[in-house]
LUMGU-948287 format. One record per residue (C-alpha): chain; x, y, z; residue number from 1. Coordinates in steps of 0.001 Angstrom, whole numbers. Last residue first. Example, Ala and Ser with C-alpha at 12.3 -4.5 7.8 and 13.67 -1.06 7.14 Angstrom:
2
+-------+---------+---------+---------+-----+
| kette |       X |       Y |       Z |  nr |
+-------+---------+---------+---------+-----+
|     A |   13670 |   -1060 |    7140 |   2 |
|     A |   12300 |   -4500 |    7800 |   1 |
+-------+---------+---------+---------+-----+
! end
This chain:
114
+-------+---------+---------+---------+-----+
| kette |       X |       Y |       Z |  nr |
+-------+---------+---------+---------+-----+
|     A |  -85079 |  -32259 |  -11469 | 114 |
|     A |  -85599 |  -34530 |   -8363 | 113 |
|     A |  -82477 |  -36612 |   -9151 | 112 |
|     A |  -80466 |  -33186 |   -9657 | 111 |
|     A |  -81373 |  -31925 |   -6450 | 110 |
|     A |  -80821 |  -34478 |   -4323 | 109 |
|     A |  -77335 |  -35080 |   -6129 | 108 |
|     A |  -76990 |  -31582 |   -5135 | 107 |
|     A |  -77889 |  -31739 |   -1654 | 106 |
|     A |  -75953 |  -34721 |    -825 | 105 |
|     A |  -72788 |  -32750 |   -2159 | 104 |
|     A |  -73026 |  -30120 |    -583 | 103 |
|     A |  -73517 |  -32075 |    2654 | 102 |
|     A |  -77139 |  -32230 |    4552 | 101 |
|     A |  -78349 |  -35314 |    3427 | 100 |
|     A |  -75912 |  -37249 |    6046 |  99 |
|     A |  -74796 |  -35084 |    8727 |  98 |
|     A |  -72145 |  -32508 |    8084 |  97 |
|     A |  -68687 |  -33116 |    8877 |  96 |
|     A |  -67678 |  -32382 |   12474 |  95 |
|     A |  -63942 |  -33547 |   12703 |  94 |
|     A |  -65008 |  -35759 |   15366 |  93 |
|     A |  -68452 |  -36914 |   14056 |  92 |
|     A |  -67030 |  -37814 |   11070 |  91 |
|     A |  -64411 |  -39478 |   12116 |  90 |
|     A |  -66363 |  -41585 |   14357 |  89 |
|     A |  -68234 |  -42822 |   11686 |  88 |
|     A |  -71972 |  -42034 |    9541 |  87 |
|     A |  -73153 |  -39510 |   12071 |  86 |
|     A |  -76361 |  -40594 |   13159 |  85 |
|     A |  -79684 |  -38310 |   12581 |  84 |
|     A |  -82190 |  -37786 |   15529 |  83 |
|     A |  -80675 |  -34729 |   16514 |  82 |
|     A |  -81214 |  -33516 |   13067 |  81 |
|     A |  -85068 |  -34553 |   13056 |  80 |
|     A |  -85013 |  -32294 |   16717 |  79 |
|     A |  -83630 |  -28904 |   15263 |  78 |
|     A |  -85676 |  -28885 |   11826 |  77 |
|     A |  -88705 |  -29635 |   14299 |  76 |
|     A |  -87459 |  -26175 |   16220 |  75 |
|     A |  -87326 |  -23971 |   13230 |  74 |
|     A |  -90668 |  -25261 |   12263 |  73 |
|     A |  -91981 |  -24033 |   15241 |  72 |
|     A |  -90907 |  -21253 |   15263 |  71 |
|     A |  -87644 |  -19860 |   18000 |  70 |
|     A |  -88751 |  -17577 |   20313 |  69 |
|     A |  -85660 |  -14939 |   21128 |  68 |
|     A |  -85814 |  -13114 |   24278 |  67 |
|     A |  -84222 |   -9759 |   24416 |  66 |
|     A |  -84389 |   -7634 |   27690 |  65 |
|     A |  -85219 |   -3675 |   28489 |  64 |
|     A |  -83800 |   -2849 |   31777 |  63 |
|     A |  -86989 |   -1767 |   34348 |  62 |
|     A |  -84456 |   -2922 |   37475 |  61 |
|     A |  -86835 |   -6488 |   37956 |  60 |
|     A |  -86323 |   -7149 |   33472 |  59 |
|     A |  -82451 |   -7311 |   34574 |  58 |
|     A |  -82942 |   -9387 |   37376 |  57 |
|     A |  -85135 |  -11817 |   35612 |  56 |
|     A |  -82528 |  -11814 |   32712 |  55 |
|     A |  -79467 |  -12399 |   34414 |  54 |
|     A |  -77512 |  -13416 |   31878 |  53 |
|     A |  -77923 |  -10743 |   29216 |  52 |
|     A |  -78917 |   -7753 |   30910 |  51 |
|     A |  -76879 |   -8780 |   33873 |  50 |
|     A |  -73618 |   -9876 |   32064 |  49 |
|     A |  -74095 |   -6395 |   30109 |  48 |
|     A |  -74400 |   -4475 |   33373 |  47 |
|     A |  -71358 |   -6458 |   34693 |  46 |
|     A |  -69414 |   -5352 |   31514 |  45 |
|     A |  -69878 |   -1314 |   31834 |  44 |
|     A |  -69666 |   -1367 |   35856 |  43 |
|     A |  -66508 |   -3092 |   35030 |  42 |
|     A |  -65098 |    -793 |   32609 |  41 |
|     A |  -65976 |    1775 |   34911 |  40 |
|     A |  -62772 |     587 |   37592 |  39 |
|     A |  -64515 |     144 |   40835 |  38 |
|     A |  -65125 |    1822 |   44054 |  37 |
|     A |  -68556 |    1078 |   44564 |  36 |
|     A |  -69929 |    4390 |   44802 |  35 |
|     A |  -67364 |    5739 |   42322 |  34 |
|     A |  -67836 |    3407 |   39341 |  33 |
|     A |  -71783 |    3909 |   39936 |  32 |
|     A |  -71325 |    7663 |   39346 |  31 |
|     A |  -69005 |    7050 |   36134 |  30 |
|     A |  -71394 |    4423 |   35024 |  29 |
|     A |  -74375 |    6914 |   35106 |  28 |
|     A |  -77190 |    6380 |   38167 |  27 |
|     A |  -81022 |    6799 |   37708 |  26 |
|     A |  -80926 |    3454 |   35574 |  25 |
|     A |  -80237 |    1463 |   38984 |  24 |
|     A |  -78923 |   -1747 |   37347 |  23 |
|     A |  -75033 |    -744 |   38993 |  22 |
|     A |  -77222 |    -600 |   42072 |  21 |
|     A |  -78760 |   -3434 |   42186 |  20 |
|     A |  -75767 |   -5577 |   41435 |  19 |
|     A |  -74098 |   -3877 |   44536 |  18 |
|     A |  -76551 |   -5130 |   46833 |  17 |
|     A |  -76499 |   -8619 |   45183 |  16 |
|     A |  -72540 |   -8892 |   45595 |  15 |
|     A |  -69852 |   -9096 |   43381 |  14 |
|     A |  -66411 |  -10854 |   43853 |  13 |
|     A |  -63889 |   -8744 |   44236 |  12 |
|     A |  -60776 |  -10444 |   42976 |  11 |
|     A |  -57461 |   -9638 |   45040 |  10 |
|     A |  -54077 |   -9485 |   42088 |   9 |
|     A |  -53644 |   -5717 |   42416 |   8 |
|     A |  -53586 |   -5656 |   46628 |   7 |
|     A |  -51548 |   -8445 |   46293 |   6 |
|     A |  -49057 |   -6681 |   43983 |   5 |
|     A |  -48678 |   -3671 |   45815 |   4 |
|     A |  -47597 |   -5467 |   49026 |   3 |
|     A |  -44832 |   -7304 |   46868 |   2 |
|     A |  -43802 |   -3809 |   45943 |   1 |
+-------+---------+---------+---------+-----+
! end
């Protein structure tokens, strides 16, 4: 039993040669599982962690890839936050908002520009 249990608790640890295969889009997951000897739920999870993660890799094998571009705007909105101070250590810590962008900042906001 204690023979058993090693052979359960080794980690393969995957290789580039076996990468390309489980990205081969000629192959199903059942055919891939028995090539490499591995359990299909992996092939199914380490062909998500290479469409997602492994992008260049991914968009080599013909797999298609999403890329998100963030506008412009989207990205000054990120960088004038940045540049805000939290107003105490508590704050930042327990992760209130950032001064003008509470509730309650935005409604007194809006009721002094009304």
């Amino acid at each position: 039993m204690t023979q058993e249990r090693r052979h359960y608790s080794k980690r393969r640890f995957w290789t580039a040669d076996e990468d390309l295969i489980v990205l081969d889009r000629t192959l199903t997951p059942a055919e891939v599982a028995a090539r490499l000897g591995r359990p299909i739920s992996q092939i199914y999870s380490r062909r998500d962690y290479l469409k997602n993660v492994k992008v260049d890799m991914a968009c080599a094998a013909g797999l298609p890839v999403q890329r998100t571009i963030a506008p412009e705007e989207v990205l000054a909105e990120r960088e004038r936050r940045r540049q805000l101070a939290h107003r105490d250590q508590t704050a930042s810590f327990c992760g209130d908002p950032l001064p003008g962008y509470s509730a309650l900042d935005k409604y007194h906001q809006d009721t002094v520009s009304a």
